[in-house]
C-alpha positions in Angstrom: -14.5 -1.9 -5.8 -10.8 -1.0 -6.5 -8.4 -3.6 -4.3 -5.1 -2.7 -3.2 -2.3 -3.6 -5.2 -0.3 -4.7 -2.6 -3.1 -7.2 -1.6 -3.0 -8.2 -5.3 0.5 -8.8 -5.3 0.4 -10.7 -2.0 -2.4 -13.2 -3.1 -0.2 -13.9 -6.3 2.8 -14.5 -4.5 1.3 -17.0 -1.9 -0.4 -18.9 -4.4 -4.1 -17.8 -3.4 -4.7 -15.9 -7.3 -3.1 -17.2 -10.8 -1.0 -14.9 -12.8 -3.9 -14.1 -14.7 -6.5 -13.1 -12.2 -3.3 -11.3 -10.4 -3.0 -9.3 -13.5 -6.5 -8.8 -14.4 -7.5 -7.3 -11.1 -4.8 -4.9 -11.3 -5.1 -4.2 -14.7 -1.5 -4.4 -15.4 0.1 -6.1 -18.0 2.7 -8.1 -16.5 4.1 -9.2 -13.6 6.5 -6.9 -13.0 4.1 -4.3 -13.6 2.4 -5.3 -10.9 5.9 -5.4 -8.5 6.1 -1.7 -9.8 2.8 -0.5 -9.3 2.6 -2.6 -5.6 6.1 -1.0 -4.6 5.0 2.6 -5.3 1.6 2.3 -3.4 3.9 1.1 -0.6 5.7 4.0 -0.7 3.0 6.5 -1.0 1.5 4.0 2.0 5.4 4.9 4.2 5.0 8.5 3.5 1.8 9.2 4.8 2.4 6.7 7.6 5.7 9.3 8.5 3.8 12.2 8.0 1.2 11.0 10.7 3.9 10.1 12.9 6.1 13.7 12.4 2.0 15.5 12.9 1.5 12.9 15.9 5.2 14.5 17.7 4.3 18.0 17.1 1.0 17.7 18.6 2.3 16.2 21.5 5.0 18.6 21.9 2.2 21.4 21.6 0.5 19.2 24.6 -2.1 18.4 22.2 -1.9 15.1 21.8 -5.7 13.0 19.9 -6.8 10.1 20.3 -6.5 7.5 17.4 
Protein backbone atom coordinates (compact mmCIF):
# COMPACT_ATOMS: atom_id res chain seq x y z
CA UNK A 1 0.00 0.00 0.00
CA UNK A 2 1.45 3.31 -1.39
CA UNK A 3 1.43 6.13 1.65
CA UNK A 4 1.27 9.64 0.96
CA UNK A 5 4.27 11.57 0.68
CA UNK A 6 3.16 14.23 2.54
CA UNK A 7 2.36 11.82 5.48
CA UNK A 8 5.94 10.61 4.94
CA UNK A 9 7.36 13.79 5.25
CA UNK A 10 5.23 14.81 8.29
CA UNK A 11 6.15 11.60 10.34
CA UNK A 12 9.96 12.56 9.58
CA UNK A 13 9.65 16.00 10.57
CA UNK A 14 7.87 15.29 14.04
CA UNK A 15 10.21 12.77 14.96
CA UNK A 16 7.68 9.71 14.60
CA UNK A 17 10.01 7.91 11.42
CA UNK A 18 14.10 8.06 11.10
CA UNK A 19 15.64 9.45 8.05
CA UNK A 20 15.92 6.12 6.90
CA UNK A 21 12.57 4.67 7.15
CA UNK A 22 11.39 8.33 5.85
CA UNK A 23 13.31 7.65 2.81
CA UNK A 24 12.71 4.09 2.39
CA UNK A 25 8.93 4.40 2.30
CA UNK A 26 9.14 7.05 -0.24
CA UNK A 27 11.68 5.59 -2.16
CA UNK A 28 13.59 8.71 -2.57
CA UNK A 29 17.00 9.20 -2.05
CA UNK A 30 17.41 12.07 0.12
CA UNK A 31 15.89 14.28 2.10
CA UNK A 32 15.23 16.91 -0.04
CA UNK A 33 13.89 14.58 -2.43
CA UNK A 34 11.41 13.90 -0.30
CA UNK A 35 10.61 17.92 0.40
CA UNK A 36 10.35 17.95 -3.49
CA UNK A 37 8.33 15.05 -4.20
CA UNK A 38 5.93 16.00 -0.79
CA UNK A 39 5.62 19.72 -2.20
CA UNK A 40 4.38 18.65 -5.67
CA UNK A 41 1.81 16.10 -4.37
CA UNK A 42 0.62 19.25 -2.41
CA UNK A 43 0.25 21.00 -5.23
CA UNK A 44 -1.45 18.58 -7.40
CA UNK A 45 -3.55 18.08 -3.81
CA UNK A 46 -4.44 22.46 -4.15
CA UNK A 47 -5.33 22.09 -7.68
CA UNK A 48 -7.82 19.58 -7.54
CA UNK A 49 -9.11 21.01 -4.27
CA UNK A 50 -9.71 24.55 -6.56
CA UNK A 51 -11.11 22.75 -9.30
CA UNK A 52 -13.79 21.14 -6.93
CA UNK A 53 -14.43 24.41 -5.42
CA UNK A 54 -14.69 26.48 -9.16
CA UNK A 55 -17.18 22.96 -10.27
CA UNK A 56 -18.92 23.35 -6.62
CA UNK A 57 -19.80 27.56 -7.78
CA UNK A 58 -20.90 26.69 -11.18
CA UNK A 59 -23.24 24.16 -10.01
CA UNK A 60 -24.69 26.22 -7.60
CA UNK A 61 -24.98 29.06 -9.93
CA UNK A 62 -26.82 26.51 -12.39
CA UNK A 63 -29.14 25.81 -9.01
CA UNK A 64 -27.67 22.54 -9.02
CA UNK A 65 -25.96 22.34 -6.09
CA UNK A 66 -24.83 18.04 -4.55
CA UNK A 67 -24.42 17.05 -1.68
CA UNK A 68 -20.80 16.06 -0.50
Amino acid sequence: MSQSLTIILADYLTGRISTIEALQRSNCQAVDDLVRAARSEGDEIDEYAAQRRRDLVRHAAAGRVQRL
